[in-house]
PARONU-837360 format. One record per residue (C-alpha): residue number from 0; chain; z, x, y. Coordinates in Angstrom, 1 decimal. Layout:
// residues N
(NUM, "A", (Z, X, Y))
...
This chain:
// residues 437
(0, "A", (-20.3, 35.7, -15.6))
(1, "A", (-22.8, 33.1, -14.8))
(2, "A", (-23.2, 31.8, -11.2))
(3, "A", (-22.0, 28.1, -12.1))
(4, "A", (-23.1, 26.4, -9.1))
(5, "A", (-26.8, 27.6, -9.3))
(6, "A", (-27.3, 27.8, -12.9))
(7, "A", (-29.8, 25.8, -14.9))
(8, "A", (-28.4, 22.5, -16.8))
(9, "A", (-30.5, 21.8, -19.7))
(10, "A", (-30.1, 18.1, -20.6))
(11, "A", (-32.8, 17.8, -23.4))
(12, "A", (-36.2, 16.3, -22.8))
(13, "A", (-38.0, 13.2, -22.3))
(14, "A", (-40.9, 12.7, -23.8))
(15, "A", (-42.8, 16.2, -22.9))
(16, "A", (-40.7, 16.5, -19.9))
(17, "A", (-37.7, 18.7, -19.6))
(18, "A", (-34.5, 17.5, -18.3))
(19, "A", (-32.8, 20.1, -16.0))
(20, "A", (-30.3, 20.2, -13.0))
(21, "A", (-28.7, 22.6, -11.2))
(22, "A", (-26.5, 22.1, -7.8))
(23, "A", (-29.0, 23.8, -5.4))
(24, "A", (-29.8, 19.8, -4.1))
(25, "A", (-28.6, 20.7, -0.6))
(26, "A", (-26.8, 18.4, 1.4))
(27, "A", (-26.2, 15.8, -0.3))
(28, "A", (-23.0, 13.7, -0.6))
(29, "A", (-21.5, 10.9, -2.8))
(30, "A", (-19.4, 9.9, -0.2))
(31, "A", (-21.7, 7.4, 2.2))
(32, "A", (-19.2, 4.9, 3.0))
(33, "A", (-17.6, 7.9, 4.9))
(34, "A", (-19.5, 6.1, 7.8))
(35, "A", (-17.8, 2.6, 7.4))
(36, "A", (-14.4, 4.5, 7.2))
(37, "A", (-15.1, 6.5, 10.3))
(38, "A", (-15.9, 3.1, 12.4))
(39, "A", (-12.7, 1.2, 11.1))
(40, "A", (-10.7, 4.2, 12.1))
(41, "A", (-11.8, 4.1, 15.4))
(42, "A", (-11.5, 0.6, 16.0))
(43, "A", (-8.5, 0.6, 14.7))
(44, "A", (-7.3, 3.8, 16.6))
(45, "A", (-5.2, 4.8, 13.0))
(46, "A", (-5.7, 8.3, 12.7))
(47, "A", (-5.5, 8.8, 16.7))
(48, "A", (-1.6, 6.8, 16.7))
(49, "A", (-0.8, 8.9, 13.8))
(50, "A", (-2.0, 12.5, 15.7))
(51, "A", (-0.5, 11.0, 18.8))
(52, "A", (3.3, 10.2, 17.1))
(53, "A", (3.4, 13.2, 15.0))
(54, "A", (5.1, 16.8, 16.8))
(55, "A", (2.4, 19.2, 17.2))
(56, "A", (4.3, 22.9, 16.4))
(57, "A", (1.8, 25.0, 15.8))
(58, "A", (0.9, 28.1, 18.1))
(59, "A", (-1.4, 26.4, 20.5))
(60, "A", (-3.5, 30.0, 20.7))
(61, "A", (-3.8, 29.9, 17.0))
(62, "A", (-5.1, 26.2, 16.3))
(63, "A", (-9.1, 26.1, 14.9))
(64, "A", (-8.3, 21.8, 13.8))
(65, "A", (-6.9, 18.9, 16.2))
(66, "A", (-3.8, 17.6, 14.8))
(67, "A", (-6.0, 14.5, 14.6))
(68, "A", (-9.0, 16.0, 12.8))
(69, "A", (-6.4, 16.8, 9.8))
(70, "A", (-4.9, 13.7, 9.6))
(71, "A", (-8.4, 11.8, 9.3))
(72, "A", (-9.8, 14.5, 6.8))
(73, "A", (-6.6, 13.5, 4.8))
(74, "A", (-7.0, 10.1, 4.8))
(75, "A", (-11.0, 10.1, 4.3))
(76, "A", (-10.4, 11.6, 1.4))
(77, "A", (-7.7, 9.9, -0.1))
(78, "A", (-10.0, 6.7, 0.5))
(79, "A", (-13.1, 8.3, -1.6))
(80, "A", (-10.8, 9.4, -4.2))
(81, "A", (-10.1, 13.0, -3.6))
(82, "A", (-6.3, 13.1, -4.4))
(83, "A", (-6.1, 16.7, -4.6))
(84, "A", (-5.9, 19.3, -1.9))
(85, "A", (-7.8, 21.3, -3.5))
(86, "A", (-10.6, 18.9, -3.4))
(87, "A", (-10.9, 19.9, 0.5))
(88, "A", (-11.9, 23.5, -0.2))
(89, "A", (-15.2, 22.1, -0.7))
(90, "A", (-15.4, 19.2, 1.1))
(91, "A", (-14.7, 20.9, 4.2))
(92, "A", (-18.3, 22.0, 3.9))
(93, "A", (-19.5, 18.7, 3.3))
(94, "A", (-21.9, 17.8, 6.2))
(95, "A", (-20.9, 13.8, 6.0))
(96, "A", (-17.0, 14.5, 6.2))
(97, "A", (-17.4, 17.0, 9.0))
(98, "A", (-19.4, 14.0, 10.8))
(99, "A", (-16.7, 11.1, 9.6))
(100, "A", (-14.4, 13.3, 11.1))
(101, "A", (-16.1, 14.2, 14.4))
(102, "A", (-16.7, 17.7, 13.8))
(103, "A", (-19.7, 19.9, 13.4))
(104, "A", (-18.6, 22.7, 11.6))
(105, "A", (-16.2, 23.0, 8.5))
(106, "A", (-13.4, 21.5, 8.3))
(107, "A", (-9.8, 22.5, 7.1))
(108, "A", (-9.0, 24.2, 4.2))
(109, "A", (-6.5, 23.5, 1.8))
(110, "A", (-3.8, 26.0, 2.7))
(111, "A", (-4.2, 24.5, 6.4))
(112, "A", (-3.7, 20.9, 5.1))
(113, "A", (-0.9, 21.9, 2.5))
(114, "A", (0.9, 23.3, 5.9))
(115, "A", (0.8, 20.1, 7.2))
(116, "A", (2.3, 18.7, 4.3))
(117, "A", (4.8, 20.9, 3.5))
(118, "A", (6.0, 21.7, 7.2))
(119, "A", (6.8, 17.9, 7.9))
(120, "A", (10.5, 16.6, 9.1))
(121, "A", (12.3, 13.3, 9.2))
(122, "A", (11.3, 13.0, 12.6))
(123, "A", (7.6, 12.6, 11.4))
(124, "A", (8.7, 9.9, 8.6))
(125, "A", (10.3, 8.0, 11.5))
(126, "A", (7.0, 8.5, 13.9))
(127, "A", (4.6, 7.8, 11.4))
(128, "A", (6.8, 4.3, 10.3))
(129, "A", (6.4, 3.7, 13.7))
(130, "A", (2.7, 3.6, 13.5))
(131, "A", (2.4, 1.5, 10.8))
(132, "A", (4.5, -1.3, 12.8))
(133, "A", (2.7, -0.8, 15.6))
(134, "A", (-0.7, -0.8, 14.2))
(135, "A", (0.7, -4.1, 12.3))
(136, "A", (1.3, -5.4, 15.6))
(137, "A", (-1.6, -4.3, 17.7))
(138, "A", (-3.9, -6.1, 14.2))
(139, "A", (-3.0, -9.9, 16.1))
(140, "A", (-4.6, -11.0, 18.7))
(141, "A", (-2.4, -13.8, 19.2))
(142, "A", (1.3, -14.3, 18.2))
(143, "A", (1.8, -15.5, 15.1))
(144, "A", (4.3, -18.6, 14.4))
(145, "A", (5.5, -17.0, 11.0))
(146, "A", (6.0, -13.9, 9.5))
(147, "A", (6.9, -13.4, 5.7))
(148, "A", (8.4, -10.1, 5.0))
(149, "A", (8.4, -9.0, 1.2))
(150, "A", (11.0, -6.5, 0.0))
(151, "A", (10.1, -4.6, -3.2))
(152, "A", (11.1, -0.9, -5.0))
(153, "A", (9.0, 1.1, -7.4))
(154, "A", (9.5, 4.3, -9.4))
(155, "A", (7.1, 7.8, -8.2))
(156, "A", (7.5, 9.6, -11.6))
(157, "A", (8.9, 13.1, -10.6))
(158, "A", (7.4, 16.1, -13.2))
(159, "A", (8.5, 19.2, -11.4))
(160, "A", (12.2, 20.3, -9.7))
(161, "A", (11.6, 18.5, -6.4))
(162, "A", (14.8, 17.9, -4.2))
(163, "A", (16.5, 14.9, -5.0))
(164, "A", (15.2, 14.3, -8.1))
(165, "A", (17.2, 12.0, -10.4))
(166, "A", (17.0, 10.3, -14.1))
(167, "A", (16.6, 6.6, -13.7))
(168, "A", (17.9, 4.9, -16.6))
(169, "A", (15.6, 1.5, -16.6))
(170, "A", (12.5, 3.2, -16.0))
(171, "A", (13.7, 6.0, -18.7))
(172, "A", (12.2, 9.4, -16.6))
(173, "A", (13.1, 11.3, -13.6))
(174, "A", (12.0, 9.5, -10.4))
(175, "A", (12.2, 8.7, -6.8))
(176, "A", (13.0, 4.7, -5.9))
(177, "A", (10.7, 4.5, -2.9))
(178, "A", (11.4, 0.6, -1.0))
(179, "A", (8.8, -1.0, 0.4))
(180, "A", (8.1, -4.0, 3.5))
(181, "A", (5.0, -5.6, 3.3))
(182, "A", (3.7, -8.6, 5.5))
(183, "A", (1.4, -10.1, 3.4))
(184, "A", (-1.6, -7.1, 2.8))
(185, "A", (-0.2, -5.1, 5.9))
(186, "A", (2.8, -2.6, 4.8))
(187, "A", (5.1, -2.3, 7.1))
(188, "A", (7.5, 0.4, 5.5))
(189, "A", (7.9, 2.9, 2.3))
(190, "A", (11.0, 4.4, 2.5))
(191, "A", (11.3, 7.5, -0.2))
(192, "A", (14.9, 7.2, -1.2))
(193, "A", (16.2, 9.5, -4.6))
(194, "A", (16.7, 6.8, -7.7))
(195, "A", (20.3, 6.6, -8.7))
(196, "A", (21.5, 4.0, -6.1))
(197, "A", (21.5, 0.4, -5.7))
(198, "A", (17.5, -0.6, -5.4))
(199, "A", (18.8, -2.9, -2.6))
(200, "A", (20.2, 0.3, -0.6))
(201, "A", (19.0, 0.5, 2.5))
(202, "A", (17.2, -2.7, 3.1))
(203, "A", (19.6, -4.3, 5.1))
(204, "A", (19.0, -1.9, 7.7))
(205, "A", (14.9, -1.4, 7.4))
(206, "A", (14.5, -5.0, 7.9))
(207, "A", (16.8, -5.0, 10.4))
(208, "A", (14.8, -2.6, 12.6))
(209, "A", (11.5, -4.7, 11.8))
(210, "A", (12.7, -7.8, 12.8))
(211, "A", (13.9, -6.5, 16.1))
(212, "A", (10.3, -5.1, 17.0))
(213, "A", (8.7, -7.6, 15.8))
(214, "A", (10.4, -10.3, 18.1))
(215, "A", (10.4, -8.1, 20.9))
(216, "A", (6.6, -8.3, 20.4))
(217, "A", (7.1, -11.7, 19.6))
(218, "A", (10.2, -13.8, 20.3))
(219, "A", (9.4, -17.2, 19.0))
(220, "A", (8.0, -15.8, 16.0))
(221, "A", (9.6, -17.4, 12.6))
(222, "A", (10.6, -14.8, 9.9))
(223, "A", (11.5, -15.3, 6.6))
(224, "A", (12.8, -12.6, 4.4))
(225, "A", (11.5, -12.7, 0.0))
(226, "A", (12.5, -10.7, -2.6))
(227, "A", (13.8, -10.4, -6.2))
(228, "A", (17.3, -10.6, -7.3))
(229, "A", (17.7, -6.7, -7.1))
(230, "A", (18.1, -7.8, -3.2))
(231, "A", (21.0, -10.3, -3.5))
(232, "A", (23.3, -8.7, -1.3))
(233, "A", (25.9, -10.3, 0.6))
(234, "A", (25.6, -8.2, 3.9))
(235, "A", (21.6, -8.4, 3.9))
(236, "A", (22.3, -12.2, 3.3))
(237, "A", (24.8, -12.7, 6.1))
(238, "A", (22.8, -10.6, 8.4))
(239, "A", (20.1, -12.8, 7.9))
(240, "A", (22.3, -15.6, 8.6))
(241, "A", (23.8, -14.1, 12.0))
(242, "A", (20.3, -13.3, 13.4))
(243, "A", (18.5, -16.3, 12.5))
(244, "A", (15.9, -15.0, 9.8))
(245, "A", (15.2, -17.3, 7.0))
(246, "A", (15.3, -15.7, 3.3))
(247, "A", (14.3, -17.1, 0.1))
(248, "A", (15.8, -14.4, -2.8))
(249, "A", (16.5, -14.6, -6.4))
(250, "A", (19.7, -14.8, -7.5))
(251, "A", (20.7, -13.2, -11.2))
(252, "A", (21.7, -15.4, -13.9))
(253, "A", (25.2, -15.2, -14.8))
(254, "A", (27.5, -17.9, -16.8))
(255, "A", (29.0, -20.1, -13.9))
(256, "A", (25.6, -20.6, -12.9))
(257, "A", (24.4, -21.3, -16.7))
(258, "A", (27.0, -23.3, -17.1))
(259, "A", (25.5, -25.6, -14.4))
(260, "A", (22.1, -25.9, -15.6))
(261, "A", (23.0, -26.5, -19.4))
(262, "A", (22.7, -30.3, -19.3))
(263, "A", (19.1, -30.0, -17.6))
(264, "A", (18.2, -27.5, -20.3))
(265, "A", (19.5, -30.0, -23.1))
(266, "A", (17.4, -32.8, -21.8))
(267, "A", (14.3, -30.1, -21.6))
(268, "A", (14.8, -29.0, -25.3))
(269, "A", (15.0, -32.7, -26.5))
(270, "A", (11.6, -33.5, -24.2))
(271, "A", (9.5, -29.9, -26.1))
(272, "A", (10.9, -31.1, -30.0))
(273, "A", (9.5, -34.9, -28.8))
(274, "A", (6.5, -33.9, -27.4))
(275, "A", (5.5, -30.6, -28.4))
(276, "A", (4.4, -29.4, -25.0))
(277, "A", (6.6, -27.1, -22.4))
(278, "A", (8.8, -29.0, -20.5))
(279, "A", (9.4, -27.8, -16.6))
(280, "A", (11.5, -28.9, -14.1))
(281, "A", (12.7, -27.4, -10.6))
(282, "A", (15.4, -28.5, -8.9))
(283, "A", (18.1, -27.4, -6.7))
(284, "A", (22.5, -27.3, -6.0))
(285, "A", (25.0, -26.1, -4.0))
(286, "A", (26.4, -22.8, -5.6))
(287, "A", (28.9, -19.7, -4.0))
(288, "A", (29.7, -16.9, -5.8))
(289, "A", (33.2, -15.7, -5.8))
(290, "A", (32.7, -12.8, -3.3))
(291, "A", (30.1, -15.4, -1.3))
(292, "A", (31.7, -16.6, 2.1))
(293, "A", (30.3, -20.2, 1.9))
(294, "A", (28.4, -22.1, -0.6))
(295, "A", (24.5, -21.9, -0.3))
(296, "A", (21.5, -24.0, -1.3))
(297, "A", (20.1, -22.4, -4.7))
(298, "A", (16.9, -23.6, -6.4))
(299, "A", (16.7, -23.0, -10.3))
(300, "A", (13.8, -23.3, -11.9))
(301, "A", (14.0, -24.4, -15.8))
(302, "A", (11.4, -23.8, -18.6))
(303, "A", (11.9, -24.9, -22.3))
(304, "A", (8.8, -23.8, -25.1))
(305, "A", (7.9, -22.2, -27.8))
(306, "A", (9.9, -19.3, -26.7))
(307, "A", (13.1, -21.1, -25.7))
(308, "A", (15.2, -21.7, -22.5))
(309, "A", (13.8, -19.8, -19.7))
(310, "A", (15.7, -20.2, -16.5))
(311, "A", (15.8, -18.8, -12.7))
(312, "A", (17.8, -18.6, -9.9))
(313, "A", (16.7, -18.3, -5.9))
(314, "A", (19.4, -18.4, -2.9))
(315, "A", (17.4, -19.5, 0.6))
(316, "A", (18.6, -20.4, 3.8))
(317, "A", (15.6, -22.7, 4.1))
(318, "A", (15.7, -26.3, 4.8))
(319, "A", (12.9, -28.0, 5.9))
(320, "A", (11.1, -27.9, 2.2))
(321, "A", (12.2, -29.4, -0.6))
(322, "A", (12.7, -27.3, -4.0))
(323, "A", (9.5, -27.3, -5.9))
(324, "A", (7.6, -26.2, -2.8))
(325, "A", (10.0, -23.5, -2.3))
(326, "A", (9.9, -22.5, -5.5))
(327, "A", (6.2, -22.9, -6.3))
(328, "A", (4.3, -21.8, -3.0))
(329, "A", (6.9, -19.5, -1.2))
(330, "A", (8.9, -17.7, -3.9))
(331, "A", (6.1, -17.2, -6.6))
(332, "A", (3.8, -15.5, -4.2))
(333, "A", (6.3, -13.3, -4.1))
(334, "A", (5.0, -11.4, -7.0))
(335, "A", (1.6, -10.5, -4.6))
(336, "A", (3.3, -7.7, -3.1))
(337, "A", (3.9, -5.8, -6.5))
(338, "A", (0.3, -5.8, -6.5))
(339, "A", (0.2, -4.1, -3.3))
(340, "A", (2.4, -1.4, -4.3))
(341, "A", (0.3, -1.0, -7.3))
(342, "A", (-2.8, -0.6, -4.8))
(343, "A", (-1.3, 2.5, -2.7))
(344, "A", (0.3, 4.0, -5.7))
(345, "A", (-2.3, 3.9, -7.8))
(346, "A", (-5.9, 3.3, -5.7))
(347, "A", (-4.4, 5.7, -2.9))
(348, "A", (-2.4, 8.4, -4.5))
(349, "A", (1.1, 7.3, -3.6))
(350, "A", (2.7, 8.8, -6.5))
(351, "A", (1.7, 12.4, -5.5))
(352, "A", (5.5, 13.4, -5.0))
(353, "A", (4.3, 17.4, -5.9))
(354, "A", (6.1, 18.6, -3.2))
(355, "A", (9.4, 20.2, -3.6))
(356, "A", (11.0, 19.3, -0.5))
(357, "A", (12.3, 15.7, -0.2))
(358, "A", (10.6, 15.1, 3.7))
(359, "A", (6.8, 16.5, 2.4))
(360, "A", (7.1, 14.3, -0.3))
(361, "A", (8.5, 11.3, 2.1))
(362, "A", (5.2, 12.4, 4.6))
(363, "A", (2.7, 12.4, 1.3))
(364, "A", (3.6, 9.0, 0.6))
(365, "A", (3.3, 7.7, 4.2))
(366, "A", (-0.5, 9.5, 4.1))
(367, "A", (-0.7, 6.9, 1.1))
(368, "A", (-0.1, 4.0, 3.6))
(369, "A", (-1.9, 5.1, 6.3))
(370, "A", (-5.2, 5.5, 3.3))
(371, "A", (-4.1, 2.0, 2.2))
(372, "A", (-3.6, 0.8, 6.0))
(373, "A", (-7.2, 2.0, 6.5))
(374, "A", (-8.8, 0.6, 3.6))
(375, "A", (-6.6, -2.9, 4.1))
(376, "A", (-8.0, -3.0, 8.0))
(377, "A", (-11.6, -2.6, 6.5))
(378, "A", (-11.0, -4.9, 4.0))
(379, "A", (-10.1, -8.0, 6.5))
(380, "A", (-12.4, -7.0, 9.1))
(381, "A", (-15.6, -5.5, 7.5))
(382, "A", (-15.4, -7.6, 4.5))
(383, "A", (-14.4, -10.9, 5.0))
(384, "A", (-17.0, -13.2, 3.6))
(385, "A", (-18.6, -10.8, 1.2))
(386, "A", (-18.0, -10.2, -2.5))
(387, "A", (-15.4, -7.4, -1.8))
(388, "A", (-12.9, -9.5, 0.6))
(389, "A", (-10.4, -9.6, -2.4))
(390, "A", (-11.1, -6.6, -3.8))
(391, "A", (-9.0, -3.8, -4.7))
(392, "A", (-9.0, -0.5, -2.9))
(393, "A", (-10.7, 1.2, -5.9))
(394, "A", (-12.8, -1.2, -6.6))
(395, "A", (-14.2, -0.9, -2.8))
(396, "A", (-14.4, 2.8, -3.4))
(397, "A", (-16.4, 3.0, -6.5))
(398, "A", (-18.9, -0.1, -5.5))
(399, "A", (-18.9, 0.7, -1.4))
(400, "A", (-17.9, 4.2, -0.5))
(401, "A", (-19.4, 6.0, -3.2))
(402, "A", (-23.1, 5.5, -2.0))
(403, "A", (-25.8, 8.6, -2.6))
(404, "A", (-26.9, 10.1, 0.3))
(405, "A", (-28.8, 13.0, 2.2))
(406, "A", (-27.7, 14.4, 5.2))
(407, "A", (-30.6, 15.9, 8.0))
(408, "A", (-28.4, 17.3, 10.9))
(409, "A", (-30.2, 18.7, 14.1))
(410, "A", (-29.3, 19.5, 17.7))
(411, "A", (-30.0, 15.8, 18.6))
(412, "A", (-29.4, 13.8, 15.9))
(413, "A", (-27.2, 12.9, 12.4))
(414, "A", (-29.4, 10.9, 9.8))
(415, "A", (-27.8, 9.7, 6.9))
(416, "A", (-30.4, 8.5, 4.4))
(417, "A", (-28.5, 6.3, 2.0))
(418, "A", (-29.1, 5.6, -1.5))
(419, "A", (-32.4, 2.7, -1.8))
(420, "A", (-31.2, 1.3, -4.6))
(421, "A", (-27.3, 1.1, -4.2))
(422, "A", (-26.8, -2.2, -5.6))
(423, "A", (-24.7, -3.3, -2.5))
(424, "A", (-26.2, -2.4, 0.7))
(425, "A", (-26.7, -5.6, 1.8))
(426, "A", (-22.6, -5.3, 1.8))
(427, "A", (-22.6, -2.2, 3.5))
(428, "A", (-25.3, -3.1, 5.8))
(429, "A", (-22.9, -6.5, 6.8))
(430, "A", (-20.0, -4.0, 7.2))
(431, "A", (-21.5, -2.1, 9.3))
(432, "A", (-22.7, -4.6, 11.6))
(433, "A", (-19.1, -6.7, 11.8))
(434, "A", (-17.6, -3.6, 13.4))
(435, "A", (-20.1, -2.2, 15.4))
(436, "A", (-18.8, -1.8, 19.2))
């Protein structure tokens, strides 16, 4: 069999020219934003909080990589696309990794980081949620006077027999119902949880524990709690109310509340047939469920087109705004952190629940995070003021990280030669600079 690495690729001719290629080009990587990763992470200190929370339990005699170094090779390469393990077998050898990563000889193996993986505990999903609040934190360097805290599931598709592992009938395929806490870009939480509960289960008590760190950090800080109807529930409601924390949720339709808006809807019907063009209005009453313990304020919002009635429902504690501000420029944005979740589960690999054990499949997704966390930081620090500020993570990878580049290593120095033509170096050039020490 035919050395594939070495062989000849024959890709016809040009002209009287033949086109041939072979992977004998040295070292060479695709990866040269590896460079802008490595300076975020140690600005940021990620990689280091993560090594420093986690347990080390490996025979100290027997370790060859810092608990550190594995992390950051993880991360690196869940940033540049490499979602695999696998993938690592060969980029251990890569000369611009082991640099990224601090080292000068290869790095670990597959095996080694599938170890890490598998081996982790609850006690390691609780450290490493800790890192991402306290990296959240240690991002400001001022207090801020208001903090909006979105609440949001998903589904991780599940194809194997991992533990826990449950058919979910809306999204129609085994899955786990991960919940997520995001503060605008910056997530705060992504609690794996199996799918056959109540999407709302557990909330109450994750935002409980981030509020109270976050006003020990900064007691004066305002907090206001969003999120969909699937997060309507009475005792994350009255714990808001008891602790002071503003929310602004939707609230399901059901007939009472129908009932209440029918008139509004009549007039909106009769305004479309007259006019032709969708009628809006938003407006706001005082509504309380039968199982509610007071009345609350509840904005609806009502719609009437081409397609009929379309109303909703939000319950907030909020008082200083009036309804169509509420409803327009608080509530709406809501729908920003969905595409967050989108971003680590799909740009960063968060849907890689392969593992069979429940906690290595809770730790793969909080690598996710951490990858997202990384490429989030370099995003508002590096970026800001380019044509990549809003972009997505992938779209930072494919135009920013993957960069050509040659690699000349000697006992004195590490050049990177980068591509001369990469379309955007004069974006990687400004990133570089806006984090330089």
């Amino acid at each position: 069999m035919p050395n594939r690495t070495t062989e000849e690729l024959d890709f016809g001719r040009l002209g009287r020219r033949h086109l041939q290629a072979n992977f004998q080009g040295g070292d060479l990587s695709s990866d040269g934003g590896l460079m802008l990763l490595r300076r975020i992470d140690a600005r940021t200190g990620l990689s280091r909080m993560a090594a420093k929370a986690l347990t080390e339990r490996r025979a100290a005699g027997r370790i060859h990589h810092r608990l550190r170094d594995l992390l950051a090779q993880r991360l690196y390469g869940l940033c540049c696309g490499y979602e695999d393990l696998n993938d690592h077998d060969t980029l251990r050898g890569d000369l611009l990794m082991q640099t990224a990563v601090g080292r000068d000889r290869a790095l670990a193996s597959s095996p080694t980081l599938s170890r890490l993986e598998t081996g982790a505990t609850r006690a390691d999903a609780w450290a490493l949620h800790g890192v991402l609040v306290e990296h959240f934190i240690a991002s400001f360097a001022t207090a801020p006077r208001q903090l909006i805290l979105d609440v949001d599931a998903s589904d991780i598709p599940l194809h194997g027999e991992q533990e826990l592992k449950q058919f979910h009938a809306y999204y129609d395929h085994h899955c786990y119902l991960p919940l997520y806490v995001f503060c605008g870009q910056s997530m705060l939480a992504c609690l794996l949880r199996p799918s056959r509960i109540d999407g709302a289960r557990h909330a109450a008590a994750v935002l409980r524990l981030l509020v109270n760190r976050l006003r020990q950090a900064w007691p004066e800080v305002r907090i206001i709690i969003r999120g969909d109807s699937g997060f309507c529930r009475q005792p994350l409601i009255r714990w808001c109310e008891r602790s002071g924390v503003q929310y602004i949720i939707g609230l399901a339709r059901n007939k009472r509340l129908q009932a209440r808006v029918a008139q509004a809807e009549e007039i909106l019907k009769d305004g479309y047939e007259r006019t032709g063009r969708k009628q809006r209005l938003v407006s706001e009453f005082t509504y309380a469920a039968g199982s509610w313990d007071r009345p609350r304020r509840v904005l609806t919002r009502l719609e009437y087109g081409a397609q009929g009635v379309n109303p909703r429902f939000v319950v907030t504690n909020i008082r200083d705004c009036d309804a169509m501000q509420l409803y327009d420029q608080l509530y709406c944005a809501r729908g920003e952190a969905e595409n967050r979740i989108k971003e680590a589960q799909l740009d960063l690999f968060g849907t890689r629940a392969s593992c069979h054990r429940f906690a290595a499949n809770q730790f793969r997704l909080l690598l996710a995070a951490l990858a997202y966390t990384l490429m989030q930081r370099l995003r508002e620090t590096a970026l800001r003021g380019t044509e990549l500020e809003r972009a997505s993570a992938a779209t930072i990878r494919v135009r920013l990280l993957k960069v050509g580049a040659a690699i000349v290593r000697n006992t004195r120095r590490v050049r990177i030669l980068l591509a001369s033509h990469h379309p955007l170096r004069h974006v990687y050039a400004h990133a570089a600079r806006a984090m330089a020490p």
